[in-house]
ROPA-366021 format. One line per field, with one value per residue (C-alpha): residue number from 1; residue in one letter; x, y, z. Coordinates in nm, 2 decimals, decimal comma. Example, Ala and Ser with C-alpha at 12.3 -4.5 7.8 and 13.67 -1.06 7.14 Angstrom:
palum <- (1 2)
keti <- (A S)
X <- (1,23 1,37)
Y <- (-0,45 -0,11)
Z <- (0,78 0,71)
//
This chain:
palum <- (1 2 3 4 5 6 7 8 9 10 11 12 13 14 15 16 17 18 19 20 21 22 23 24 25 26 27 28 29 30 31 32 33 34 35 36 37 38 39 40 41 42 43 44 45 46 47 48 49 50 51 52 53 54 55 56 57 58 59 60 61 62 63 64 65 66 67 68 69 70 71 72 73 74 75 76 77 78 79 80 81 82 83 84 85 86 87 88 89 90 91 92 93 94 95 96 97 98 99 100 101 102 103 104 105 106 107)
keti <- (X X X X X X X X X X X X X X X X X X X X X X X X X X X X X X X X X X X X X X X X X X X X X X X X X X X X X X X X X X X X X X X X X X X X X X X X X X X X X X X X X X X X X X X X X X X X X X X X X X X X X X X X X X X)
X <- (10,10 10,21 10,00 10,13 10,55 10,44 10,28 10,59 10,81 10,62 10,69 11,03 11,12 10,87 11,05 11,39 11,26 11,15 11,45 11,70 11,45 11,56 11,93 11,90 11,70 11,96 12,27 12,12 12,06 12,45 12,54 12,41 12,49 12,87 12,88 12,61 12,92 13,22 13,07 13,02 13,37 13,49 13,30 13,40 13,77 13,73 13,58 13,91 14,14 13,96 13,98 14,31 14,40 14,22 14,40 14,75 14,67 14,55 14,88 15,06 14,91 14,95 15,31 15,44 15,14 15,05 14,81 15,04 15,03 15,01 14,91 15,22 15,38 15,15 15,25 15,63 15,63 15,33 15,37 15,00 14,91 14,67 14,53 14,54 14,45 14,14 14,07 14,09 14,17 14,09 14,28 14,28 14,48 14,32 14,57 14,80 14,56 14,24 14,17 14,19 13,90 13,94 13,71 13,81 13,57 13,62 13,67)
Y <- (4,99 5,33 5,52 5,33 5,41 5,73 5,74 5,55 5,84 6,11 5,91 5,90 6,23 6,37 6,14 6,32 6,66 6,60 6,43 6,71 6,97 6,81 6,75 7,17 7,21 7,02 7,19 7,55 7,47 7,32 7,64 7,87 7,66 7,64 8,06 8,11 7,90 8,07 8,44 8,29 8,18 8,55 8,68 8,48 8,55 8,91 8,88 8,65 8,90 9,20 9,04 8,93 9,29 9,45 9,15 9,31 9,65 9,60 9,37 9,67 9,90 9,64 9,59 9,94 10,24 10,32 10,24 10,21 10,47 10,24 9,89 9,78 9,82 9,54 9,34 9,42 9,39 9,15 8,92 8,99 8,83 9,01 8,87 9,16 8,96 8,90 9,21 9,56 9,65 9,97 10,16 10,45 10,58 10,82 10,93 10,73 10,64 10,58 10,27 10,32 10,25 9,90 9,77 9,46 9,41 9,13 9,19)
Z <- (12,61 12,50 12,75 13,01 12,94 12,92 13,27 13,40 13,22 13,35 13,71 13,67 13,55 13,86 14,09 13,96 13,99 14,34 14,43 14,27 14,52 14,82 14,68 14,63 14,97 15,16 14,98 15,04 15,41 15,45 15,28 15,51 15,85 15,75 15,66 15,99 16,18 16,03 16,10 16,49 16,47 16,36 16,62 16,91 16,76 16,81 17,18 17,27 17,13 17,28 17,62 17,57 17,47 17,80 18,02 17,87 17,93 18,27 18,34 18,23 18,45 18,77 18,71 18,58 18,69 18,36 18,05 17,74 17,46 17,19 17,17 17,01 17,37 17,47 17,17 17,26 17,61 17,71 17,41 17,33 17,01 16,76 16,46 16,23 15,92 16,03 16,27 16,32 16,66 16,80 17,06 17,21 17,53 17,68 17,99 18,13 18,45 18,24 18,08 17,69 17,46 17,32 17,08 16,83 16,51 16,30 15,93)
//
């Protein structure tokens, strides 16, 4: 009889280890899905702001001849919004008839 509760131990506590595998497995997987999402999500933020950012600039130069200095003119006059918090927005006019260099990165 004592063989056999050790067998059905030795079952148990193998049946826990493989279950706590697959409870690890499953958590890693989750993990990485949700941070594989969120740095999707930061990207495709950036992309929206940058093309929001080229709309405005472009909108400026339709309606008033020129390519702002500064992008705080956009944000002033064209009521662009920028998420600085979570992006670094690069801008550089070049001449006042020459599309600036744009370029959004997402921290």
């Amino acid at each position: 009889m004592k063989l056999k509760k050790e067998n059905k131990s030795a079952s148990v506590l193998k049946t826990f280890c493989i279950a706590l595998g697959v409870l690890v497995l499953v958590f890693t997987v989750t993990i990485t899905a949700i941070s594989s999402v969120q740095s999707s999500r930061k990207a495709e933020n950036a992309e929206i702001i940058e093309t929001g950012v080229r709309r405005a600039a472009m909108e400026c130069y339709a309606n008033e001849g020129f390519f702002p200095e500064s992008i705080d003119y956009l944000i002033e006059n064209y009521h662009l919004y920028t998420d600085t918090d979570h992006c670094i927005i690069h801008y550089i006019a070049i001449s006042s008839n020459i599309m600036p260099e744009i370029k959004v990165i997402a921290k």
